[in-house]
Structures are given as structure tokens and as C-alpha cells.
C-alpha positions in Angstrom: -3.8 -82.1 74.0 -7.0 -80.4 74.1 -5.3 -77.9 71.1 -3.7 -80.4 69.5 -7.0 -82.3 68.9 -9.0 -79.3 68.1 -6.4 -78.5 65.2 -6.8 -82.1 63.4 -10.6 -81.6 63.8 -9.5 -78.1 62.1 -7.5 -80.0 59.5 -9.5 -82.8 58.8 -12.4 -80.2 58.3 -10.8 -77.7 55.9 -9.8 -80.8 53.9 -13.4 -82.1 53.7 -14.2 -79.0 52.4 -11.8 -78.4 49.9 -12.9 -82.1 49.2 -16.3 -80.8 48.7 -15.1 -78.1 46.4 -13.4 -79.9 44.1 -16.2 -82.1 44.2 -19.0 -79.0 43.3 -16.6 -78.1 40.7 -16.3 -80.8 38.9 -20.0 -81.8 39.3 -20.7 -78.4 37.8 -18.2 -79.0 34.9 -19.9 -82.4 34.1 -23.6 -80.8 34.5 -22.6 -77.8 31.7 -20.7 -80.3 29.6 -24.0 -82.7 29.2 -26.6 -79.6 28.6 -23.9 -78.3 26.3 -24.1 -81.7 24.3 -28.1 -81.9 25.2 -28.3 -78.2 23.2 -26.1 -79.2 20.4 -28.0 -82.6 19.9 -31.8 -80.7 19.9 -30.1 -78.2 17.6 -28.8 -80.7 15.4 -32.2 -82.5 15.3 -34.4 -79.3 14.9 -32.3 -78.9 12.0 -32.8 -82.5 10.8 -36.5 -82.3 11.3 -36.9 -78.6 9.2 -34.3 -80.2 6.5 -37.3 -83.1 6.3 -40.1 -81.2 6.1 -38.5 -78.7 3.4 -37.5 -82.0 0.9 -41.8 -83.2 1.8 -43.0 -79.8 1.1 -40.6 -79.5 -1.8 -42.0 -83.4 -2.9 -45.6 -82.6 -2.3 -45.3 -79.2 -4.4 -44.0 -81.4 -7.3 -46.3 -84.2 -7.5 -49.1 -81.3 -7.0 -47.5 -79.1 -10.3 -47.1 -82.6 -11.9 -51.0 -83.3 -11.2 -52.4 -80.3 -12.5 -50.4 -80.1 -15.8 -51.7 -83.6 -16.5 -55.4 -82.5 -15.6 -54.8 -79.8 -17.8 -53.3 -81.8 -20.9 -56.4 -84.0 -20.5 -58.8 -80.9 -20.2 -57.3 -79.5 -23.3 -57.8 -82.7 -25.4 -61.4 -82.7 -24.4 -61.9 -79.3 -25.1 -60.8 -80.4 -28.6 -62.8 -83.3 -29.1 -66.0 -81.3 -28.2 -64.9 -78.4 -30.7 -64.0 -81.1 -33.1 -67.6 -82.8 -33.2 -69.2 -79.5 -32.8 -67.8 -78.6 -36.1 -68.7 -81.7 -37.6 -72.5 -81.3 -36.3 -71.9 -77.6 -37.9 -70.7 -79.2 -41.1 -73.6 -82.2 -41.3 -76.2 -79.7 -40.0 -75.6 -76.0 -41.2 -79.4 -74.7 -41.1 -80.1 -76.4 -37.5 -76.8 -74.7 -36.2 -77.7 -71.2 -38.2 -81.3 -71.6 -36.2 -79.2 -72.4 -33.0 -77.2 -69.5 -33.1 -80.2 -67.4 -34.1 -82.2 -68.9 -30.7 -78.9 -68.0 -28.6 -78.6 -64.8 -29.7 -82.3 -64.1 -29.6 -82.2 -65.2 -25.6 -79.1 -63.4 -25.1 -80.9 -59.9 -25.9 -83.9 -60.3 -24.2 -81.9 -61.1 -21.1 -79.7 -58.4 -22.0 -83.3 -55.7 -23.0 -84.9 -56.8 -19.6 -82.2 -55.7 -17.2 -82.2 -52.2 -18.7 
């Protein structure tokens, strides 16, 4: 009896553990399925956030090339405008902008005589 009882404790133990195994094993098949999806997912976001940036960056670039031609185009027009009424004054005036252009080249070679 004593035997008989001491091999169902056997049996009943062996199948708890093969219970337990099965168990582990399909505990670890469920804990590398989720970090397997877990990866993929961050992956797939990392991707969607560097995507994002690249079109701002891209965006910002633009509007920044877009800016500068404009303050360009407007710098360019002034720049005319000036030379435009300078050559009226010139055309009005031609002795005071002779005696100008005397004055500036006068100032120009004494800076330039001193330094020697």
C-alpha cells in the first residue's frame, strides 16, 4: 500500500511538473511574442518620428530660402531707388557732386598717405 501510494505521489508529481513546463513554455512564448511586437512598434514609431522631423526640417528650409529671396528682391529695389535719386541729385547738381567726389577722394588718400 505503502508503494502503491508513494507511486501516485510519484505520478501526480511528474505531471505537475510537466504541467509547469508546458506552463514556462508557453509563458515564454507569449513574453518573446509581446517584446517582439513592443520592438516592431518603437521601430515603427522611431521611424514615424525621423519621417516628421525630415518633412519640418525640409518645411522650415523652404519658408527660410523663400524669406531670404524676398529680402533680397526688396534689397535690390532699394538699392535702385537710392542709385536712381543719386543720379538725379548728380544730374540737378553736377558741380556739388564733382566737389563731393573731389572731398572723398581727397579723405581717401590722406587715410591711405598716413598709414604708410
Amino acid at each position: 500500500m505503502s508503494d502503491d501510494s508513494n507511486s501516485k505521489g510519484r505520478d501526480d508529481v511528474a505531471k505537475h511538473l510537466e504541467r509547469l513546463r508546458a506552463d514556462f513554455a508557453t509563458l515564454s512564448e507569449t513574453v518573446t511574442r509581446l517584446v517582439s511586437e513592443s520592438a516592431a512598434s518603437a521601430r515603427a514609431q522611431v521611424r514615424e518620428t525621423a519621417s516628421d522631423a525630415a518633412r519640418k526640417a525640409s518645411d522650415a528650409g523652404q519658408q527660410v530660402y523663400r524669406d531670404a529671396a524676398a529680402l533680397g528682391h526688396d534689397a535690390i529695389g532699394t538699392a535702385n531707388a537710392a542709385a536712381g535719386e543719386l543720379e538725379k541729385q548728380i544730374t540737378r547738381n553736377p558741380m556739388t557732386a564733382v566737389l563731393a567726389a573731389l572731398g572723398i577722394g581727397l579723405a581717401i588718400g590722406l587715410l591711405h598717405h598716413r598709414r604708410r
